[in-house]
C-alpha positions in Angstrom: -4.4 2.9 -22.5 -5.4 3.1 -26.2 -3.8 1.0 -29.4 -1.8 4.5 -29.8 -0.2 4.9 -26.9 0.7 1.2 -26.5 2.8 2.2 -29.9 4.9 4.4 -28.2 8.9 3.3 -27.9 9.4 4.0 -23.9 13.2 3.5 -24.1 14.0 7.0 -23.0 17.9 7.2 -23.7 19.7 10.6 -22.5 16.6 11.6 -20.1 19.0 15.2 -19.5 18.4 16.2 -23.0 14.6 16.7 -22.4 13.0 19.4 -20.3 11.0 18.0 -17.2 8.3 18.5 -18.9 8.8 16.5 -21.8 10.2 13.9 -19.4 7.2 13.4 -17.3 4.4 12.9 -20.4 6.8 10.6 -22.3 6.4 8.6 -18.4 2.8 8.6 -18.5 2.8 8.1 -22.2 4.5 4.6 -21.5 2.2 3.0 -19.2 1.3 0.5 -21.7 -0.2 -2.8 -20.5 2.8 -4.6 -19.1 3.1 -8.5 -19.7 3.4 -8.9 -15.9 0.1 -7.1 -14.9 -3.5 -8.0 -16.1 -5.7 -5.4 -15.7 -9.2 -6.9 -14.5 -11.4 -3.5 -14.2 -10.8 0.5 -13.7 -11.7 1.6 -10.9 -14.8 3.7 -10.0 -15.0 7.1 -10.7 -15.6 8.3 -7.4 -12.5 6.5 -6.0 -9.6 8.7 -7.2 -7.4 8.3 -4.6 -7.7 4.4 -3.3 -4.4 4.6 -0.5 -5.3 0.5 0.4 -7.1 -2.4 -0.9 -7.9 -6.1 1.4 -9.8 -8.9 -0.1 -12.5 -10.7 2.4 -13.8 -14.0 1.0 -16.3 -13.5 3.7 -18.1 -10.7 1.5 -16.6 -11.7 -2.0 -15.5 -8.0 -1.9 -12.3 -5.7 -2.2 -12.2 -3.2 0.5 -10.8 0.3 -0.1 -10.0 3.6 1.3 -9.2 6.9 0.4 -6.2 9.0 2.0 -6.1 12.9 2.9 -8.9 14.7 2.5 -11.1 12.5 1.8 -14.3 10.8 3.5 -14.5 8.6 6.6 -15.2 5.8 4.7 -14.9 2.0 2.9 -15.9 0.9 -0.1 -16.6 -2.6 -1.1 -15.7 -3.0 -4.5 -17.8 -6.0 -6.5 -15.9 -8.4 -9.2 -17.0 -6.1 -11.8 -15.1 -3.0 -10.5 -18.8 -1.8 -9.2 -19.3 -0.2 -5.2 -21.1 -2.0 -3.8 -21.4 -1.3 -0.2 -20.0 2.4 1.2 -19.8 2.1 4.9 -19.5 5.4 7.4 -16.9 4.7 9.7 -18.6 7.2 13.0 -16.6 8.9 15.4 -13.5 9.0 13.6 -11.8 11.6 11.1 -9.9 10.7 7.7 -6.8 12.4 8.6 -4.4 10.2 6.6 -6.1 7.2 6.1 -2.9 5.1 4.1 -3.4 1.2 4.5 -6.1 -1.0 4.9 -6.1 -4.8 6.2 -7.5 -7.4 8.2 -7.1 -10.8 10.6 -8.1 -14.2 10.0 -11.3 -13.8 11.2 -12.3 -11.4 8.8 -12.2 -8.0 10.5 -10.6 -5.0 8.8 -8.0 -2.4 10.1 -7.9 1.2 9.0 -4.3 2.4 9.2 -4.8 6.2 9.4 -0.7 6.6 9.8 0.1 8.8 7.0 2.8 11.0 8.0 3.8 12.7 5.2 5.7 16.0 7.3 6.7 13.7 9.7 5.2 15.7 12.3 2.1 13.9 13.5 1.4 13.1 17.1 -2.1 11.3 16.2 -1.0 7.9 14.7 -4.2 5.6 14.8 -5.6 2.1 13.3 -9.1 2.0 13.6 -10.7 -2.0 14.5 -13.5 -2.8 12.1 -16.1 -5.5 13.0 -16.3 -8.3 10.2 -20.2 -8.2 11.2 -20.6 -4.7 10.4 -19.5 -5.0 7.3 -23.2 -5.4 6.3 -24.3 -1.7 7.7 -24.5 1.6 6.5 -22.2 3.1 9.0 -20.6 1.9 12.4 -18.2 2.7 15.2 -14.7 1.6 15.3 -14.5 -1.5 18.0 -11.3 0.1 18.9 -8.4 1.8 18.5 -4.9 1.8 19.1 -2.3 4.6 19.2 0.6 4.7 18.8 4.1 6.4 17.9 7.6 5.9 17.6 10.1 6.0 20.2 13.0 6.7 18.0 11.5 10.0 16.7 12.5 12.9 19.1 11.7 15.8 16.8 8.2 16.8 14.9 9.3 16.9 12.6 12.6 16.0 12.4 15.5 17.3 10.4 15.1 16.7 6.2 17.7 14.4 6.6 15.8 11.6 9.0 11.9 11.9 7.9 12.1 8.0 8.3 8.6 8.3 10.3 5.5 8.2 7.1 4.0 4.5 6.3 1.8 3.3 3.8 1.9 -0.1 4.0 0.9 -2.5 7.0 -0.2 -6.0 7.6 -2.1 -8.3 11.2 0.0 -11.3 11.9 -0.7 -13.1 15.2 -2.0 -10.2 17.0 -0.1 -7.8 15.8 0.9 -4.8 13.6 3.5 -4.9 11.5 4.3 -1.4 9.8 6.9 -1.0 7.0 8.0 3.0 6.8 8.2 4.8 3.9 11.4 6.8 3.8 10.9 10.7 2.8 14.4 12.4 3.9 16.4 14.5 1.6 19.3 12.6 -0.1 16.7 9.0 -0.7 19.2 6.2 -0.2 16.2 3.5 0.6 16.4 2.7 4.0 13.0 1.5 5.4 12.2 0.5 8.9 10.0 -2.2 10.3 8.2 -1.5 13.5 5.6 -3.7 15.4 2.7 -2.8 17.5 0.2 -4.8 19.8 -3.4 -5.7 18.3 -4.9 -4.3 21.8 -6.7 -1.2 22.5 -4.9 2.0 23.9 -1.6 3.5 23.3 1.8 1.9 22.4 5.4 2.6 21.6 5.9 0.9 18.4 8.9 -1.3 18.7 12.3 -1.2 15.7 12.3 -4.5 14.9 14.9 -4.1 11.7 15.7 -1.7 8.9 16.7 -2.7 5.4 17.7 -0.7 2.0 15.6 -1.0 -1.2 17.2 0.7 -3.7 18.1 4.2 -3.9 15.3 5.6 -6.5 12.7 7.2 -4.8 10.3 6.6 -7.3 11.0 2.8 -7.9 11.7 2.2 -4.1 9.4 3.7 -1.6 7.3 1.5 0.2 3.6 2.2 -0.5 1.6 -1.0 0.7 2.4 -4.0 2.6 0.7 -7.7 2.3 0.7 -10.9 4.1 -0.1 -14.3 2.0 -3.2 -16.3 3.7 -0.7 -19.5 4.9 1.5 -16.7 6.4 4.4 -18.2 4.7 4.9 -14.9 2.0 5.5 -10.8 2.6 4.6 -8.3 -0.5 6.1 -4.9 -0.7 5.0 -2.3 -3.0 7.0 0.1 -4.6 5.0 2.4 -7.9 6.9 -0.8 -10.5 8.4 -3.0 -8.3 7.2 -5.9 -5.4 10.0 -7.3 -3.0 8.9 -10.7 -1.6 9.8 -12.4 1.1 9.8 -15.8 1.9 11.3 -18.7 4.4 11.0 -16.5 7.0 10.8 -18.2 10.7 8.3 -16.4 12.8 8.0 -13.0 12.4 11.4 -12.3 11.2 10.3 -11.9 7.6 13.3 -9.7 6.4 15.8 -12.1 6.9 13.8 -14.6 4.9 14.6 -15.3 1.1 14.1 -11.7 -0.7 13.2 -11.5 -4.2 12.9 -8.3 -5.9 10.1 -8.8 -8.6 9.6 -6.5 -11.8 6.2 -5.1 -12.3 7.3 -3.1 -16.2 4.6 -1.1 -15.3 5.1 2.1 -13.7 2.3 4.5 -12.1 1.2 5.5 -8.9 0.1 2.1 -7.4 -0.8 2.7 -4.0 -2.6 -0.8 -2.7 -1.9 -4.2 -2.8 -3.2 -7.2 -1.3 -3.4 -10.8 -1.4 -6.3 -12.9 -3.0 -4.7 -16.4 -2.0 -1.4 -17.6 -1.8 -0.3 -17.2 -5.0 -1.8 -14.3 -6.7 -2.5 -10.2 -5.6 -4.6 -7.7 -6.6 -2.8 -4.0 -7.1 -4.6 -0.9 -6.9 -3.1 2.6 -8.6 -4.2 6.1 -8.3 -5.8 7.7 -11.4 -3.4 11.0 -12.2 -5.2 12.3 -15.7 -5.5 9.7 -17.9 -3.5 6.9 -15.8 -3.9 4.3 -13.8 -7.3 4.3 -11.4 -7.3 0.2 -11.9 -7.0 -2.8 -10.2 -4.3 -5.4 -11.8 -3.7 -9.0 -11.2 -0.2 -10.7 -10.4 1.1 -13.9 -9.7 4.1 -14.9 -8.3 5.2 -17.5 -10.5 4.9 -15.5 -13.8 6.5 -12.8 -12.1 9.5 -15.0 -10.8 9.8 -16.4 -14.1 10.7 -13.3 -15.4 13.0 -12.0 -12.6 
């Protein structure tokens, strides 16, 4: 964002007053560069619509995606912002391609789980081997299918579409998916399901829901990250992160929660973590915002919580 539009007061008092069109460009007008978020390079051209991000010190690169509509593909993205490697993933179809992640060994996951309408019957995460991540295209070593038991209409009524995610993480051999809540009258309940790292098809199982808040826009769920000692859980929201920590197991929402302020609002659709103290966030370019990848740390951001 230019000197200009960093001069801009974004304390919007009396939002009624304005028409919603008014409302929206003073929004995008105040994406200044927040104190919590360091911008380290915009994102390639080509990738408009990044939907997940995973770091693999294996490659020294940041894997992305791209969601609906666009190409069966990932992209490693080089230190300078620059693809470097584009990989055809064969034999499968970018339906809704919303999260990307991996183990500890190094091989990636392809969550193509978008579920907008809440009427899919095709949820899939796609197995990508670390070795192939040095070809021009390969096959999926698996994939597993799955879908939620709790979900008895497609879609179901506006009231319950509970069933879209965004965000998802591997932890011990398996999934864990964190939903993000599209039903009419938002009040920010999310669910957390688990699924089995094996082939073939699974009911995912309810482990626990939880509120966020009750702004859709500040409190949807749109990508989910593990720390590499396992000990931390990132949630993104478009300005917020919800941490978790001193969690036993894999009960990480009834470890400590901390709800950290990003002061930055756009369309951030990716996060991930680059060790155990810092993350890399991704955001989708809408006109003349966002399309960049930001660094955060935890400390700096607790110290301002």
């Amino acid at each position: 964002m230019n000197d200009t539009s960093s001069e801009i007061n974004c304390t919007i008092n009396n939002m009624s007053k304005y028409s919603s069109f008014l409302v929206v460009f003073i929004l995008f007008a105040c994406q200044q560069e927040s104190d919590s978020l360091t911008t380290l390079y915009a994102l390639p051209n080509k990738l408009k619509e990044v939907s997940g991000i995973v770091y693999t010190p294996n490659t020294n690169l940041l894997w992305t995606l791209e969601d609906h509509g666009n190409t069966n593909a990932i992209y490693g993205i080089d230190s300078n912002g620059q693809i470097e490697k584009t990989i055809t993933i064969e034999n499968t179809a970018n339906i809704d391609w919303e999260d990307i992640t991996k183990d500890v060994e190094g091989n990636l996951y392809i969550g193509d789980f978008g579920n907008n309408d809440n009427e899919r019957m095709d949820l899939t995460i796609y197995k990508i081997d670390k070795n192939a991540l040095t070809a021009e295209s390969t096959n999926p070593v698996y994939k597993v299918s799955f879908a939620y038991p709790e979900q008895k209409n497609f879609p179901p009524k506006k009231t319950e579409m509970f069933y879209d995610v965004e965000g998802f993480f591997e932890f011990k051999n398996n999934f864990y998916l964190f939903t993000k809540n599209r039903s009419k009258g938002f009040v920010g309940t999310a669910f957390l399901y688990k699924i089995p790292n094996t082939p073939g098809f699974h009911q995912a199982v309810l482990m626990e829901e939880f509120k966020t808040c009750s702004a859709y826009n500040h409190c949807a769920i749109t990508s989910a990250t593990i720390s590499p000692d396992e000990t931390k859980v990132a949630l993104l929201t478009h300005d917020n992160l919800f941490l978790f920590e001193n969690f036993q197991k894999d009960q990480f929402l009834n470890g400590t929660k901390t709800v950290l302020e990003l002061n930055h609002f756009s369309q951030k659709e990716a996060a991930c973590f680059i060790d155990n103290e810092r993350l890399l966030i991704a955001d989708e370019r809408t006109k003349s915002v966002g399309g960049n990848v930001y660094e955060v740390t935890i400390k700096m951001l607790k110290s301002k919580s």
